[in-house]
C-alpha positions as CSV (number, residue, x, y, z in Angstrom):
1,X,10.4,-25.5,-33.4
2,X,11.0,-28.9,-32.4
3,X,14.6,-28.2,-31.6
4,X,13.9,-25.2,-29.7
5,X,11.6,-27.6,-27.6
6,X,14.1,-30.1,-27.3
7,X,16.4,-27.4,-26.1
8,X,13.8,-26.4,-23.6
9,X,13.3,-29.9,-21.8
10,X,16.7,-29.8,-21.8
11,X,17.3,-26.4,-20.3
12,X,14.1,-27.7,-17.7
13,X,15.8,-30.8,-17.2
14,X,19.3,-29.2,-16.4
15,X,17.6,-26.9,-14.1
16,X,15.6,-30.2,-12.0
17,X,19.4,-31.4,-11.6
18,X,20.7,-28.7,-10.0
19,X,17.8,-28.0,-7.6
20,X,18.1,-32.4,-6.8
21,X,22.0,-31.7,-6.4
22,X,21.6,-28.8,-4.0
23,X,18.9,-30.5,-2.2
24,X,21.1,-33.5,-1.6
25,X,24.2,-30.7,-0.3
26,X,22.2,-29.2,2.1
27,X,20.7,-32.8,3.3
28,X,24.4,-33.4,3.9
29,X,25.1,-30.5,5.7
30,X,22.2,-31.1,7.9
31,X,23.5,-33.9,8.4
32,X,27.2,-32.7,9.4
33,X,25.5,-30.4,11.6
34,X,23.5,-32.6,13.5
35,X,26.9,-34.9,13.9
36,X,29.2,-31.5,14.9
37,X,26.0,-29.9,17.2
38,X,27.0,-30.7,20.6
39,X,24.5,-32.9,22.9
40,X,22.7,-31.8,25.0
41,X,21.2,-32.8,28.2
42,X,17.9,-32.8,26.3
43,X,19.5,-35.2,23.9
44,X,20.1,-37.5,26.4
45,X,16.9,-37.8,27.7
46,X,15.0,-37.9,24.9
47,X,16.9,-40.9,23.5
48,X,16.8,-42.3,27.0
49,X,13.0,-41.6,27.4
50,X,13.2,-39.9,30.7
51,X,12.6,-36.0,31.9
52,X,15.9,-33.6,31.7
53,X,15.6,-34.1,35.4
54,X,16.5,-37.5,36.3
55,X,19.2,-37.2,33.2
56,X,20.4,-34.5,35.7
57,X,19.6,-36.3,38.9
58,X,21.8,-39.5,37.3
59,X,24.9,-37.3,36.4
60,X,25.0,-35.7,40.0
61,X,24.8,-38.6,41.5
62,X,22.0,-39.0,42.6
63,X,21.2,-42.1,45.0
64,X,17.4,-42.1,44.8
65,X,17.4,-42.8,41.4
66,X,16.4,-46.5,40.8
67,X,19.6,-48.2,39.3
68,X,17.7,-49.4,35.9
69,X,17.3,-45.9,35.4
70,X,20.7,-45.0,36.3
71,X,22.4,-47.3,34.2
72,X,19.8,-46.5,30.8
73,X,21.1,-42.8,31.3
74,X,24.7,-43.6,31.6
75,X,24.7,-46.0,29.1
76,X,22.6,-43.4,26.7
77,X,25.3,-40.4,27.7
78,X,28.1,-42.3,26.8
79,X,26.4,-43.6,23.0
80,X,25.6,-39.9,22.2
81,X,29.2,-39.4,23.5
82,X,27.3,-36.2,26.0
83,X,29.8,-34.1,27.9
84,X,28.3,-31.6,30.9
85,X,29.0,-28.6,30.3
86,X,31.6,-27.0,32.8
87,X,30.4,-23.5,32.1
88,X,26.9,-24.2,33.0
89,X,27.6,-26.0,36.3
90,X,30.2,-23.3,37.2
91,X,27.2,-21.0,36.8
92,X,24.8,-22.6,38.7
93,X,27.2,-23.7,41.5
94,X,29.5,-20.5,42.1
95,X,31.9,-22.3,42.2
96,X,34.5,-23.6,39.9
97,X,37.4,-26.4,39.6
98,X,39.6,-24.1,37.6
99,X,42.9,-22.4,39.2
100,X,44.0,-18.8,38.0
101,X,47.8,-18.9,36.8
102,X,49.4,-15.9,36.0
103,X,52.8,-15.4,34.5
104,X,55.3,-12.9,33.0
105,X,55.9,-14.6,30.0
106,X,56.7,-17.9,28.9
107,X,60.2,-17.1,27.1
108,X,62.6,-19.5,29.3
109,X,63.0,-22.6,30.9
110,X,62.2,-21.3,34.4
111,X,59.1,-20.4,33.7
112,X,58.4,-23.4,32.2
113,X,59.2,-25.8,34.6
114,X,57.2,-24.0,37.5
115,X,54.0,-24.2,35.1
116,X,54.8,-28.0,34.6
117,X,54.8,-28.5,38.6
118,X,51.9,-26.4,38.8
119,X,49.6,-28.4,36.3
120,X,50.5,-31.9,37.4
121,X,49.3,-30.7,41.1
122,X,46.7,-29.1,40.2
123,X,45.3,-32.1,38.2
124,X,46.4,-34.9,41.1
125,X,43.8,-32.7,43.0
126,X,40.8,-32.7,40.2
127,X,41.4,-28.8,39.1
128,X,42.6,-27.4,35.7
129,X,45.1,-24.6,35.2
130,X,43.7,-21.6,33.8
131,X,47.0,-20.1,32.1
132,X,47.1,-15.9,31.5
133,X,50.4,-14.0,30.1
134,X,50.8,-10.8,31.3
135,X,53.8,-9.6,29.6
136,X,54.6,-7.5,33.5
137,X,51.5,-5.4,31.6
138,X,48.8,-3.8,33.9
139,X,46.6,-4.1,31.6
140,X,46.7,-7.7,31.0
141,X,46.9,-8.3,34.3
142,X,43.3,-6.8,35.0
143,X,42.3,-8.7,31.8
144,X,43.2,-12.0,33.3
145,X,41.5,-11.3,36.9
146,X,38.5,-10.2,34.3
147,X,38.6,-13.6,32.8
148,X,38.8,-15.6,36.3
149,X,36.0,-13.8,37.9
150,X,33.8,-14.8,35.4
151,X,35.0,-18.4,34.9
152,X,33.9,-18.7,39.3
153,X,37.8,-18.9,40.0
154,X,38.3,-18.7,43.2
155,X,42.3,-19.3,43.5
156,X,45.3,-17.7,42.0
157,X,48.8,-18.3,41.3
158,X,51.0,-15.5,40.5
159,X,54.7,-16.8,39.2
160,X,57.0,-14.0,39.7
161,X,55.2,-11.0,39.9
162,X,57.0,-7.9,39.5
163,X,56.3,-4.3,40.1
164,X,53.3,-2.9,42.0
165,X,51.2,-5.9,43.2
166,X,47.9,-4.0,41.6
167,X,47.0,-7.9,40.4
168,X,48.2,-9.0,44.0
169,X,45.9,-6.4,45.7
170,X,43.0,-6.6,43.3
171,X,42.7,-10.1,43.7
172,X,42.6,-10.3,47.4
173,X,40.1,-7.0,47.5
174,X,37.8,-9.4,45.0
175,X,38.1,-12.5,47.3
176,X,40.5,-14.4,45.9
177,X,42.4,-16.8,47.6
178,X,46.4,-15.9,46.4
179,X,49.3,-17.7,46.3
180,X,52.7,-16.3,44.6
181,X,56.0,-17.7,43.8
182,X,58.8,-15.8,43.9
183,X,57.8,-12.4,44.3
184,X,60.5,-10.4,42.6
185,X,59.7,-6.8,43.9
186,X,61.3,-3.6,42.5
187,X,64.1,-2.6,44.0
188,X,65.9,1.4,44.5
189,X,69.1,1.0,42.4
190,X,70.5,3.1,45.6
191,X,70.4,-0.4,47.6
192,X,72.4,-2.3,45.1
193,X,74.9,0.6,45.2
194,X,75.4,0.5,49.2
195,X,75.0,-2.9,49.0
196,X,78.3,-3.1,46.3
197,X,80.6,-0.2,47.3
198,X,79.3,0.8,50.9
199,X,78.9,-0.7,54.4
200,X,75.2,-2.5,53.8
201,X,75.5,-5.7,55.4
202,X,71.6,-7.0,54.9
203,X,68.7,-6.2,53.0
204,X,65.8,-4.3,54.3
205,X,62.7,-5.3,54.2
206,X,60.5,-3.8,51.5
207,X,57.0,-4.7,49.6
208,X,53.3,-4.3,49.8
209,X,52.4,-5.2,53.8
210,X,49.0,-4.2,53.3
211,X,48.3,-7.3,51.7
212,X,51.3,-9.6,52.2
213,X,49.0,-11.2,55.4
214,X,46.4,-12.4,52.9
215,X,48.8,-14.2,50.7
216,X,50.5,-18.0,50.3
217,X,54.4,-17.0,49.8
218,X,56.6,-19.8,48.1
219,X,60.2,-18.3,47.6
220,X,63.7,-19.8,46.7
221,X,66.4,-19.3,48.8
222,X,67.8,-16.4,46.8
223,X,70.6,-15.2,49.2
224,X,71.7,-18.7,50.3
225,X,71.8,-19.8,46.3
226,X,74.6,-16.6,46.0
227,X,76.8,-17.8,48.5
228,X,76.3,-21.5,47.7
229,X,77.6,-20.3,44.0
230,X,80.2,-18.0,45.4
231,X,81.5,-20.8,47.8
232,X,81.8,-23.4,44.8
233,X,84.6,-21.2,43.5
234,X,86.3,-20.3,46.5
235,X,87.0,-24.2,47.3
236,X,88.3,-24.6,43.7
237,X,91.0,-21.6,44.7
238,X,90.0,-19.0,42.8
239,X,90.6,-15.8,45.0
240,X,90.0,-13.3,42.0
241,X,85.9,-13.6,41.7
242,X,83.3,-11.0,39.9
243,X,79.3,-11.0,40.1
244,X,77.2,-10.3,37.3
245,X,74.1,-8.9,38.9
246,X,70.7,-8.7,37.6
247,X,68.0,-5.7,37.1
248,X,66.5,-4.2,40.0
249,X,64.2,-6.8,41.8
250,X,64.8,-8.5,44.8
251,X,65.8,-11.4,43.6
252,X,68.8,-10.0,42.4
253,X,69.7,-8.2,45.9
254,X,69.9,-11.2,47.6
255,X,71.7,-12.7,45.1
256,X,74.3,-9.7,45.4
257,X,73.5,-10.5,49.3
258,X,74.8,-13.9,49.4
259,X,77.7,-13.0,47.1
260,X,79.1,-10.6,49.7
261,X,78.6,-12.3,52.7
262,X,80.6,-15.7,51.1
263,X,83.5,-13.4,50.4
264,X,83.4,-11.8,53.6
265,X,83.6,-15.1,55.4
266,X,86.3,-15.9,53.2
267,X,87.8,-12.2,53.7
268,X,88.2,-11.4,50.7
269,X,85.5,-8.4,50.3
270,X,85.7,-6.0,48.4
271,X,85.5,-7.8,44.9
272,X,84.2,-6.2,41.4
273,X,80.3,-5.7,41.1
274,X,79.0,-5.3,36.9
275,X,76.0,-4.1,36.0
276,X,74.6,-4.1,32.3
277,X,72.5,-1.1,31.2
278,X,69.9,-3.8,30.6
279,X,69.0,-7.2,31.0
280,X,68.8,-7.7,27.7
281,X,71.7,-10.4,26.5
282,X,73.6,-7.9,24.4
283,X,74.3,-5.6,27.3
284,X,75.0,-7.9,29.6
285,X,77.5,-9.7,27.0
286,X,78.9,-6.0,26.4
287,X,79.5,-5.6,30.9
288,X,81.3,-8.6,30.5
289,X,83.4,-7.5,27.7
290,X,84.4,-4.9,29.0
291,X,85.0,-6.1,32.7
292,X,87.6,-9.2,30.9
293,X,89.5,-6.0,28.6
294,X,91.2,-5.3,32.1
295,X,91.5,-8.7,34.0
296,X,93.9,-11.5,33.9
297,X,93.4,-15.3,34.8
298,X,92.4,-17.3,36.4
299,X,89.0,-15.5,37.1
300,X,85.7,-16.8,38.7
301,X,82.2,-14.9,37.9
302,X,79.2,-15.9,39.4
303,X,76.2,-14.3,37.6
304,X,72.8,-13.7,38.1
305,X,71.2,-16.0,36.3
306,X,71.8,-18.7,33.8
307,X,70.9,-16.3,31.2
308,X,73.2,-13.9,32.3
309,X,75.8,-16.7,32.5
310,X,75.6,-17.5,29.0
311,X,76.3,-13.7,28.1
312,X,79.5,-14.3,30.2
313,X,80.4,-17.5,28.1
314,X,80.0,-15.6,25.3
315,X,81.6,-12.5,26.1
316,X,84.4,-14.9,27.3
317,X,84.6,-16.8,23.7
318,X,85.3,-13.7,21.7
319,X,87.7,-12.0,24.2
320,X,89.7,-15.0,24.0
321,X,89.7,-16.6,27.2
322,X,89.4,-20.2,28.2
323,X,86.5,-21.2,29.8
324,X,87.5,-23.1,32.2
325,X,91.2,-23.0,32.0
326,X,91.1,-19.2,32.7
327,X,87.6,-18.3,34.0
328,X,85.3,-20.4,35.6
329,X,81.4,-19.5,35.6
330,X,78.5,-20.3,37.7
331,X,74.5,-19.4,37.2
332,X,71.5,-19.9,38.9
333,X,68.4,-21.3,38.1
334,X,69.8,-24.1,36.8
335,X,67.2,-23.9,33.6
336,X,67.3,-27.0,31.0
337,X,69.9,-25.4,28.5
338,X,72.2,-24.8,30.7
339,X,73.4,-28.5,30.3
340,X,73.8,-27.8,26.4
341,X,75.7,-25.0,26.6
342,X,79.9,-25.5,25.1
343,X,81.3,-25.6,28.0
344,X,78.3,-27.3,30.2
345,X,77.0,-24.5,32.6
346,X,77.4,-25.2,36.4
347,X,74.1,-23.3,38.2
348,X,72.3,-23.5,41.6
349,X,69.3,-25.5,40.8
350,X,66.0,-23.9,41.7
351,X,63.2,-26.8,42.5
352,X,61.1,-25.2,39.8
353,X,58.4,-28.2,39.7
354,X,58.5,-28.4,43.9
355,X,57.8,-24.3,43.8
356,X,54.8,-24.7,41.5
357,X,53.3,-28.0,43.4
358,X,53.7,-26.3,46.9
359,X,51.8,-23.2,45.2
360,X,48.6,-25.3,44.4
361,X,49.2,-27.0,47.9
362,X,48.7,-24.0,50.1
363,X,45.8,-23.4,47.8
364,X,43.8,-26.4,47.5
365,X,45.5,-29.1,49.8
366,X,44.1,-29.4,53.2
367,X,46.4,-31.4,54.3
368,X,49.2,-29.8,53.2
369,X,51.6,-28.2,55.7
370,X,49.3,-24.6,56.8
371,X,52.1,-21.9,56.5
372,X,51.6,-18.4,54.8
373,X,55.7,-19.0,53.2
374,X,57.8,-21.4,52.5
375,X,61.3,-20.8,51.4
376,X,63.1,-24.0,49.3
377,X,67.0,-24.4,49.2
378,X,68.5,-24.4,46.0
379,X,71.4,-27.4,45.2
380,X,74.4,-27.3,42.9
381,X,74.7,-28.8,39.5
382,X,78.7,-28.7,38.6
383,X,79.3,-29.4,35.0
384,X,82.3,-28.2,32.7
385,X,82.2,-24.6,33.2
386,X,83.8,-24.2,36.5
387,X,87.5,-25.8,37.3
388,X,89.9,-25.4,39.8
389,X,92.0,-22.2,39.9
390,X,95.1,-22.3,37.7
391,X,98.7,-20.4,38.1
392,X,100.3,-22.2,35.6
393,X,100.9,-22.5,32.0
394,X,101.2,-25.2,29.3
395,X,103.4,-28.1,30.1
396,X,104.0,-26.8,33.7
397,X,103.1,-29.6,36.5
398,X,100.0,-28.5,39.0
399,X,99.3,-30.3,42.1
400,X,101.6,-32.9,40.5
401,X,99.2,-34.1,37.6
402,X,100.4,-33.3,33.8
403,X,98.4,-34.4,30.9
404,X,99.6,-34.8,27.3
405,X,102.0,-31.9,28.2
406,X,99.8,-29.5,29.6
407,X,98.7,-29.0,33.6
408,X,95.5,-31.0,34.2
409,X,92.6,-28.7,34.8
410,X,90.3,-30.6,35.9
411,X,89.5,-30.0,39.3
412,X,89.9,-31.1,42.6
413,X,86.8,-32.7,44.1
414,X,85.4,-35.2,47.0
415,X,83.1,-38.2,46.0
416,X,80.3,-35.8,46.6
417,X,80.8,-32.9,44.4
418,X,82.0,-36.0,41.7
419,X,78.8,-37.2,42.0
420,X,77.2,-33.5,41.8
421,X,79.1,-33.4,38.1
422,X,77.2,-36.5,37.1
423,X,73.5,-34.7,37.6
424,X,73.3,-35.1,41.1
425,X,72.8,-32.0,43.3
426,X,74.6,-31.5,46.8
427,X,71.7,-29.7,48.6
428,X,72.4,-26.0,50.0
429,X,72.9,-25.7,53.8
């Protein structure tokens, strides 16, 4: 009997301990939670022994509280480390420092360089980039305008919209204030078929008019960055060019556009025209391909984009030919791998950063210059991938400069396009 008793305090005083342990878990997590709970206004005032009022009053600003007061409150907030809530004073003001940015996707360098000038503009004028992917998907797009209404936005970047503006026009129906960069309508493959093989000589205009008058346009120079590519090769000699062009947005018309109208300065128009079966970097390799099967050097491409000039690099690689001994290659965009590419890419540098800031400038900068578009030259970067047209072979003399037994392929440049192959960009007249 005695043992069993024994056994029974001990069972009793087992039990004590576990009821003092959890009481001493659950005094921790109180504890925890009144550490994590965020503090509140009411916080503040309590500790600082005034109403929820003049804690309110002190954080607005205002000046007829007595500065004592002022600085107990402050000084109070900033112990209890108190942050206003934005949500709250969106709500109760209408109004919101937040800007709407909406973008295609967030898969290359372009893309990301625009958002970079966007947010450090947007931040130099006190707002915070709201950032939605679409994916080009309707359905995300109406999410994201969802989302801004009821955050108070009341200002929207769109980078590279393509497709039917249903975003563009929703927006502007819902009183948005609208600001797009680059918008790369949907083009008729018809055009870029006249444009190529028939007697087109300019690009008609085409878009959504209905709401093009409520909307900030910043563009790049699109047509003038084709011929600014196109001419780089014709001063290095090359007489023999192709162009790579993109899918069926305007972007890629004007590209086509300036390609043309540089050859047919030049008079050298007609010249070959390729088109993948998509964009995708497999197709575009394979137009390449198939384009080189027939040629002969030396060769100049200028393709649609950097991305599209890598395809050509590599199509160029496995088909044997020397890039640039044999085939010299230009992009545009100028996005950052295109410097880490074997052999360094030459492009026509968009001013991503400038397209973004000027964006949030016709938005939220009053002093900022007060037009509805502004269109921004493009420059050229020349690195290894381009060289001056050869007609020689190995160990024949060109222009009278031989190196280590083989015609020097470097080309022929002034100071200026020197300097250019150093990082620094000629800018595009």
């Amino acid at each position: 009997m005695a043992d069993f008793g024994m056994f029974a305090r001990s069972r009793g005083g087992q039990r004590s301990a576990r009821r003092r342990i959890r009481g001493r878990v659950a005094s921790r997590t109180e504890a925890a939670c009144a550490v994590t709970r965020p503090v509140t206004i009411k916080d503040v005032a309590a500790a600082a022994g005034v109403s929820t009022a003049t804690v309110s009053r002190v954080l607005t600003g205002d000046s007829a509280i007595s500065s004592g007061t002022r600085a107990a409150v402050l000084s109070t907030a900033r112990r209890l480390q108190y942050r206003p809530s934005a949500a709250a004073r969106r709500l109760r003001t209408k109004s919101s420092s937040l800007l709407g940015v909406v973008v295609q996707s967030v898969g290359d360098g372009y893309v990301g360089e625009v958002v970079l000038g966007i947010q450090n503009r947007a931040r130099d004028l006190g707002f915070q980039p709201l950032f939605f992917v679409s994916e080009g998907r309707a359905s995300l797009e109406a999410e994201a305008l969802e989302v801004f209404l009821s955050e108070q936005v009341r200002e929207l970047i769109s980078v590279s919209p393509t497709g039917r503006p249903h975003l563009l026009r929703q927006a502007v129906d819902n009183g948005l204030r609208v600001s797009v960069i680059n918008w790369d309508l949907t083009v008729p493959a018809p055009l870029f078929e006249d444009l190529a093989l028939g007697s087109a000589m300019s690009v008609p205009r085409f878009g959504a008019n209905s709401i093009e008058k409520s909307i900030c346009h910043i563009t790049f120079d699109d047509l003038g960055a084709g011929m600014l590519a196109t001419n780089h090769l014709l001063e290095l000699g090359h007489r023999k060019l192709a162009h790579l062009r993109g899918p069926n947005v305007r972007s890629s018309l004007l590209r086509l556009l300036g390609f043309r109208r540089a050859l047919e300065a030049a008079d050298l128009w007609p010249q070959a025209v390729l088109a993948a079966d998509t964009p995708a970097l497999e197709h575009r390799e394979q137009a390449i391909a198939a384009y080189l099967g027939d040629q002969r050097p030396p060769l100049g491409i200028v393709a649609y984009d950097d991305v599209a000039a890598v395809a050509t690099l590599r199509a160029a690689h496995y088909a044997g030919w020397r890039v640039p001994e044999d085939l010299s290659v230009v992009g545009i965009d100028d996005i950052q791998f295109a410097a880490y590419t074997n052999p360094g890419l030459t492009s026509v540098a968009q001013p991503k950063q400038e397209l973004g800031a000027l964006a949030v400038d016709a938005l939220l900068n009053p002093s900022a210059v007060a037009k509805r578009t502004r269109m921004l030259d493009g420059s050229l970067v020349v690195r290894d991938s381009t060289a001056q047209a050869s007609t020689v072979r190995n160990g024949q003399a060109r222009n009278g400069h031989v190196v280590e037994g083989r015609a020097d392929r470097r080309p022929l440049r002034t100071a200026a396009a020197r300097s250019e192959r150093n990082g620094q960009a000629g800018r595009l007249r």
